[in-house]
C-alpha positions as CSV (number, residue, x, y, z in Angstrom):
1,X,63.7,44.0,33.2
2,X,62.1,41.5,31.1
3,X,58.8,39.8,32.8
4,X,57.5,37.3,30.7
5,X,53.8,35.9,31.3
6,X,53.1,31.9,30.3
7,X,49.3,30.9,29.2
8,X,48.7,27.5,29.8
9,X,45.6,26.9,27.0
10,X,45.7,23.3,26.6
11,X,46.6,20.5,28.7
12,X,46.1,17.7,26.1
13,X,48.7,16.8,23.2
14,X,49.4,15.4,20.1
15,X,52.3,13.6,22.0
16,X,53.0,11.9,25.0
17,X,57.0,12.6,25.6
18,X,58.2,10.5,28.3
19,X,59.7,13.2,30.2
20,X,56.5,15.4,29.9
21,X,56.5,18.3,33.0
22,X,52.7,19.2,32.1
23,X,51.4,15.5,31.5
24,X,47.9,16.3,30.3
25,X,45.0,16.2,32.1
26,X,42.2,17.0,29.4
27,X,41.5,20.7,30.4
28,X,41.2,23.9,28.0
29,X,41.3,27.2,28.8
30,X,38.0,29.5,27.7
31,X,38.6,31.8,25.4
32,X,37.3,34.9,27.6
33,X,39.4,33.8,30.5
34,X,42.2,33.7,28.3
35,X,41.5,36.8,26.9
36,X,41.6,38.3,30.9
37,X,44.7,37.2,31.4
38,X,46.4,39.0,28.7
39,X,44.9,42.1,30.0
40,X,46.3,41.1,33.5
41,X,49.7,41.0,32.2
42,X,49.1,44.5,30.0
43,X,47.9,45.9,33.2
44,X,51.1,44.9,35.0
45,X,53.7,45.7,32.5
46,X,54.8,42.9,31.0
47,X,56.9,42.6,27.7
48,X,55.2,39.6,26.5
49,X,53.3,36.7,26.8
50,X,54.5,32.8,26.2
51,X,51.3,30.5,25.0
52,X,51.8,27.1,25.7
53,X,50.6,24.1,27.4
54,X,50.1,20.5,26.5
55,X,50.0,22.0,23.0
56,X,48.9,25.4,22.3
57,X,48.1,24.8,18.9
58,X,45.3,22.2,20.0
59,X,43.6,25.0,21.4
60,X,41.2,26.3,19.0
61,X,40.6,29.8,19.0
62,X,44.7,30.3,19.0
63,X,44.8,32.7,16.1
64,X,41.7,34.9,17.7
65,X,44.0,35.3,21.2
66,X,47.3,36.3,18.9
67,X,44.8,39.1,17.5
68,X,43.6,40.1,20.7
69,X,47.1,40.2,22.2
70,X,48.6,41.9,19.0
71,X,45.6,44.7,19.6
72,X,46.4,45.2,22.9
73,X,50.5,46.1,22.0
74,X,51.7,42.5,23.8
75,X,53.6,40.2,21.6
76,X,53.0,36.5,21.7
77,X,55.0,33.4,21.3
78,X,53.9,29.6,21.4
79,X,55.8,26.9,22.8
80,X,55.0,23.8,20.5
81,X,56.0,20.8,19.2
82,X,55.9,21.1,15.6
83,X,53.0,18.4,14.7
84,X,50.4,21.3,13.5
85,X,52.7,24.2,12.6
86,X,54.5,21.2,9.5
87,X,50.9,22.6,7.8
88,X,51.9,26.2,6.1
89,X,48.6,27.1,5.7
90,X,48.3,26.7,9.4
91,X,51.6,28.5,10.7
92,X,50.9,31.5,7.9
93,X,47.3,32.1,9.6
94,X,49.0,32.4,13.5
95,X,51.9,34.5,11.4
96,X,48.7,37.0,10.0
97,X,47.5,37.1,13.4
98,X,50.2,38.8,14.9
99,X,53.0,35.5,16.1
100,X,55.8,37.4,16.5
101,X,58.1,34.5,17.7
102,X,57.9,30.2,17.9
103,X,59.8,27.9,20.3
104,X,60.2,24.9,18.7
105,X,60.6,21.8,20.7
106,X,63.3,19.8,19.3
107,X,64.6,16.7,21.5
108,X,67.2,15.4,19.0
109,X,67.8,15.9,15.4
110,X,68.2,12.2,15.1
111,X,65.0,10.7,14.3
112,X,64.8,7.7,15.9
113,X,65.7,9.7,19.4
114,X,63.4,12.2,19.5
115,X,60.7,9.9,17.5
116,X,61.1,7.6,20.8
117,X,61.0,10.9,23.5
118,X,58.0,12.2,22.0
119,X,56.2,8.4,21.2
120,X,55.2,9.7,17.6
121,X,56.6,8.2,14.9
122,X,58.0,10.6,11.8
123,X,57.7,13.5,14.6
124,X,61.1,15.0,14.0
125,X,59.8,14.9,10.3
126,X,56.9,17.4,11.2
127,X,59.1,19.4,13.0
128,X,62.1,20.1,10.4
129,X,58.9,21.3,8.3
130,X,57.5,23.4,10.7
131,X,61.6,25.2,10.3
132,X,61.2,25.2,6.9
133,X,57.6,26.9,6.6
134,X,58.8,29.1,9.5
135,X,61.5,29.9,6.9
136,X,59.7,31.1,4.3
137,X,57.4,33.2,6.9
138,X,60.4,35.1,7.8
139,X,59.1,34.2,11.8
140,X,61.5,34.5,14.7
141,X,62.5,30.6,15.9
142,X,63.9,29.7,18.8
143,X,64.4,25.7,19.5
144,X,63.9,24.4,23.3
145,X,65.4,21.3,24.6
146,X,65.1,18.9,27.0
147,X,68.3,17.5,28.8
148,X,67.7,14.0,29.4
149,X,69.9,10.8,29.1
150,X,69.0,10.0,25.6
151,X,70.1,13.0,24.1
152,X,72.8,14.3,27.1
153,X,75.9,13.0,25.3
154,X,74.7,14.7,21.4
155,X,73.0,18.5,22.2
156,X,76.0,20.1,20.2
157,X,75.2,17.9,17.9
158,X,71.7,19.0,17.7
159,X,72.5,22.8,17.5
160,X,75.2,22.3,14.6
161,X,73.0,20.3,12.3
162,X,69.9,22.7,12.8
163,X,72.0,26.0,12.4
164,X,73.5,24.7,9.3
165,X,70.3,24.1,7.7
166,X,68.4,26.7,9.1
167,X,70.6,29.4,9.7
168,X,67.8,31.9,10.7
169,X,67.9,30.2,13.9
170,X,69.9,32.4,16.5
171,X,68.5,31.4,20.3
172,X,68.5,27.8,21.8
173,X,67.1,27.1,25.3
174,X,68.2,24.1,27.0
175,X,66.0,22.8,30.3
176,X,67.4,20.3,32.8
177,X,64.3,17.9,33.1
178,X,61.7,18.4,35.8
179,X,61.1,14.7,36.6
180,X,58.8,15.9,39.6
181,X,56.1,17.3,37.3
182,X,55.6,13.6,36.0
183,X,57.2,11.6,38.0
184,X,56.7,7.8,36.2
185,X,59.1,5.1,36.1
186,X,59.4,6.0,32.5
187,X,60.6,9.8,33.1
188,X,62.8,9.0,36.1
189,X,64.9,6.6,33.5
190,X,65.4,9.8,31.4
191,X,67.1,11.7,33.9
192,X,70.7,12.6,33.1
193,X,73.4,13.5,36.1
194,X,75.1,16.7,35.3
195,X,78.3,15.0,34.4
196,X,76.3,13.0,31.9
197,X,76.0,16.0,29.7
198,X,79.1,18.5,30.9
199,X,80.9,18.5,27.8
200,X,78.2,18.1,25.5
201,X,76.4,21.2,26.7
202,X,80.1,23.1,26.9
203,X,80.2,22.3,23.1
204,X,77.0,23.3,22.5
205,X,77.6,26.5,23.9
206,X,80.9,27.4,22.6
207,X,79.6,27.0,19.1
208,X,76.9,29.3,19.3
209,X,79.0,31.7,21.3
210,X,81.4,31.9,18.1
211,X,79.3,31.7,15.9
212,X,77.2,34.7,17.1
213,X,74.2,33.1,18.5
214,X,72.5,33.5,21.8
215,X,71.3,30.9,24.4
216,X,69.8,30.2,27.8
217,X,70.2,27.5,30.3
218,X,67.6,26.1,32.8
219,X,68.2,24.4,35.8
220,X,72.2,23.6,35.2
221,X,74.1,24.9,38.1
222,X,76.8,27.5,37.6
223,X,80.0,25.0,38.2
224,X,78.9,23.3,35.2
225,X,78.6,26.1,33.1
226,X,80.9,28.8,34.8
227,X,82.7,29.6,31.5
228,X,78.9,30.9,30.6
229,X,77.3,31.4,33.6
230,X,75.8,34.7,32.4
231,X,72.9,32.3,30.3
232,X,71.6,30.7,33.4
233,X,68.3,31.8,33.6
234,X,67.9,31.4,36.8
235,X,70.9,33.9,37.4
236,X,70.1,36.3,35.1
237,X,66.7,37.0,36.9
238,X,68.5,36.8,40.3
239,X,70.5,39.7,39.0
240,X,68.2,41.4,37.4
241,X,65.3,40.9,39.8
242,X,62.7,40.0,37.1
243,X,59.8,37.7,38.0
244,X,57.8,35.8,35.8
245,X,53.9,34.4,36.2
246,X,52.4,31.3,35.2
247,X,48.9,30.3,34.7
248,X,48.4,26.7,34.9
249,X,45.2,24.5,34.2
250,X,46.1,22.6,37.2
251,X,45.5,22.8,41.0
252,X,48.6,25.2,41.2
253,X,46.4,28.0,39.5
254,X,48.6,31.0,39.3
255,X,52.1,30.8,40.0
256,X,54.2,34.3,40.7
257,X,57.7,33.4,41.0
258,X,60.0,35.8,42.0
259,X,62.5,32.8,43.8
260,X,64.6,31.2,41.4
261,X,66.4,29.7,43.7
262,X,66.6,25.5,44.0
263,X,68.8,23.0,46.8
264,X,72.0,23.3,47.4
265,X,74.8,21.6,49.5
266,X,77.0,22.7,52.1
267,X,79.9,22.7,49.7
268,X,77.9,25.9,47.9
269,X,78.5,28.0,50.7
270,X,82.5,27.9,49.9
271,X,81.6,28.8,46.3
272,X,82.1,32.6,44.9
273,X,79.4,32.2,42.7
274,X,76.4,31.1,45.3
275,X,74.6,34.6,45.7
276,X,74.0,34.2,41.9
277,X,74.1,30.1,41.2
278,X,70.1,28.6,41.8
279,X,71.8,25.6,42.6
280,X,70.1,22.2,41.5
281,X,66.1,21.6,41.5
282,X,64.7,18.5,43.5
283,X,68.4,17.9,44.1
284,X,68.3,15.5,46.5
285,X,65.5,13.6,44.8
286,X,66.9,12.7,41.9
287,X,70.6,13.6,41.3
288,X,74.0,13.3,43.2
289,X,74.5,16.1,45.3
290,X,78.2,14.9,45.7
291,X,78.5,15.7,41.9
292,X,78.2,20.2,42.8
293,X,81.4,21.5,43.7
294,X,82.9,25.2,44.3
295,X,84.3,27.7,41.9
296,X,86.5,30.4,42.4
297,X,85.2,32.9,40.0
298,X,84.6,36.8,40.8
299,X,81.0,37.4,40.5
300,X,80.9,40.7,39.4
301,X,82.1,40.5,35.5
302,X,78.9,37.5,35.6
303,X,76.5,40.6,36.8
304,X,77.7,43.4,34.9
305,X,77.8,41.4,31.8
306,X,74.4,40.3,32.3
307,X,72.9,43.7,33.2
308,X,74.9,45.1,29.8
309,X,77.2,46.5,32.0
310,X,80.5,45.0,29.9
């Protein structure tokens, strides 16, 4: 298994994307309490810890935390959008601390799209230095993205252009949106119906596939990605039975989720793939359930491939 801890350190940003699923709300974590829960995840045998937020790098002491958690064997990774990390001095100090790995928000590699999702003009600009200090640092990269309408019908775009510029990036991580986090008129106009970005994400994954890369996909349901349902997140901790724990700096406190399971239809329950598909979060909410449909796919290849089986 593979439990993975998330530090929330910051809720405030040097951003304000419109799909934002921690909007902030002006708290920081204290360094000591920060500094208790990476003994809480040591204590419980976790492989590592995620540090994100808002924006982990606008929490101060980030390089002192990276030390602590690098003295107490747990490697750490940030979540971040690139705005602080463009400043080599900067990315080399977390990199000396101990950083063993950076997700890298990127929205769009076309500048005027992911200069408009994030409201920060010349953002994308910060961010394609951020990959090019985090090239000369030799530092592990993985890039996170967003599904949303504005970018729905281009994400193979976005992993072509990166991986031919940087090709030290190997692991993408695309997340449906999670509208109910930040629910605005704003966000709710960003939200893309699964057939919106079907054969854009298919792309996307078929070219990292062949050309040896590895990525993960977060609430998609498996009949839109049944050719690779073994990335589903969701289903890989399903089948694996891994849990993962979040500490928020909002009235939801500590979060243990060992459910990874979202709504569904009635149509699911004809579908071979159910036990292992999460279905679709907030489903009724905000996309067309009529849009789901059954596959016909044995199951067990999916689990054995997943648990290294194949």
């Amino acid at each position: 298994m593979a439990n993975l801890g998330y530090i929330q350190l910051a809720r405030c940003c040097n951003q304000n994307c419109l799909f934002c699923s921690n909007p902030p709300n002006g708290r920081i974590l204290d360094f000591d309490q920060a500094r208790t829960y990476v003994d809480e995840f040591v204590e419980n045998g976790y492989q590592g810890i995620i540090l994100t937020g808002g924006e982990p790098t606008l929490f101060k002491p980030l390089a002192e935390l990276i030390t602590y958690a690098r003295e107490r064997d747990m490697p750490s990774r940030i979540i971040t959008n690139g705005q602080k990390t463009c400043n080599f001095e900067y990315l080399k100090a977390l990199v000396d601390a101990g950083l063993s790995q950076m997700h890298l928000s990127i929205y769009s590699v076309r500048d005027e799209v992911h200069d408009r999702l994030t409201t920060v003009s010349g953002s994308l600009e910060n961010v394609r230095k951020s990959l090019d200090n985090a090239a000369k640092l030799e530092l592990n990269v993985d890039v996170n993205t967003v599904i949303c309408k504005a970018n729905c019908n281009h994400l193979h775009e976005n992993v072509e252009t990166i991986t031919a510029r940087w090709p030290m990036v190997h692991h993408f991580v695309w997340n449906n949106m999670d509208p109910a986090m930040n629910d605005t008129p704003e966000s709710r106009k960003e939200i893309a119906q699964l057939s919106e970005f079907e054969v854009s994400l298919h792309k996307a994954m078929s070219f990292l596939e062949k050309t040896g890369r590895t990525f993960r996909v977060e609430r998609v349901p498996l009949c839109y990605m049944t050719e690779f349902a073994y990335a589903s997140t969701e289903t890989r901790k399903i089948v694996k039975s891994e849990e993962r724990t979040v500490h928020f700096l909002d009235d939801k406190d500590t979060v243990r989720q060992t459910d990874f399971f979202h709504d569904k239809t009635d149509i699911c329950k004809h579908c071979k793939l159910n036990e292992i598909c999460a279905g679709v979060y907030e489903l009724h909410t905000y996309l067309d359930p009529n849009e789901l449909y059954p596959v016909y796919v044995d199951p067990e290849p999916i689990r054995k491939k997943i648990l290294g089986l194949l």
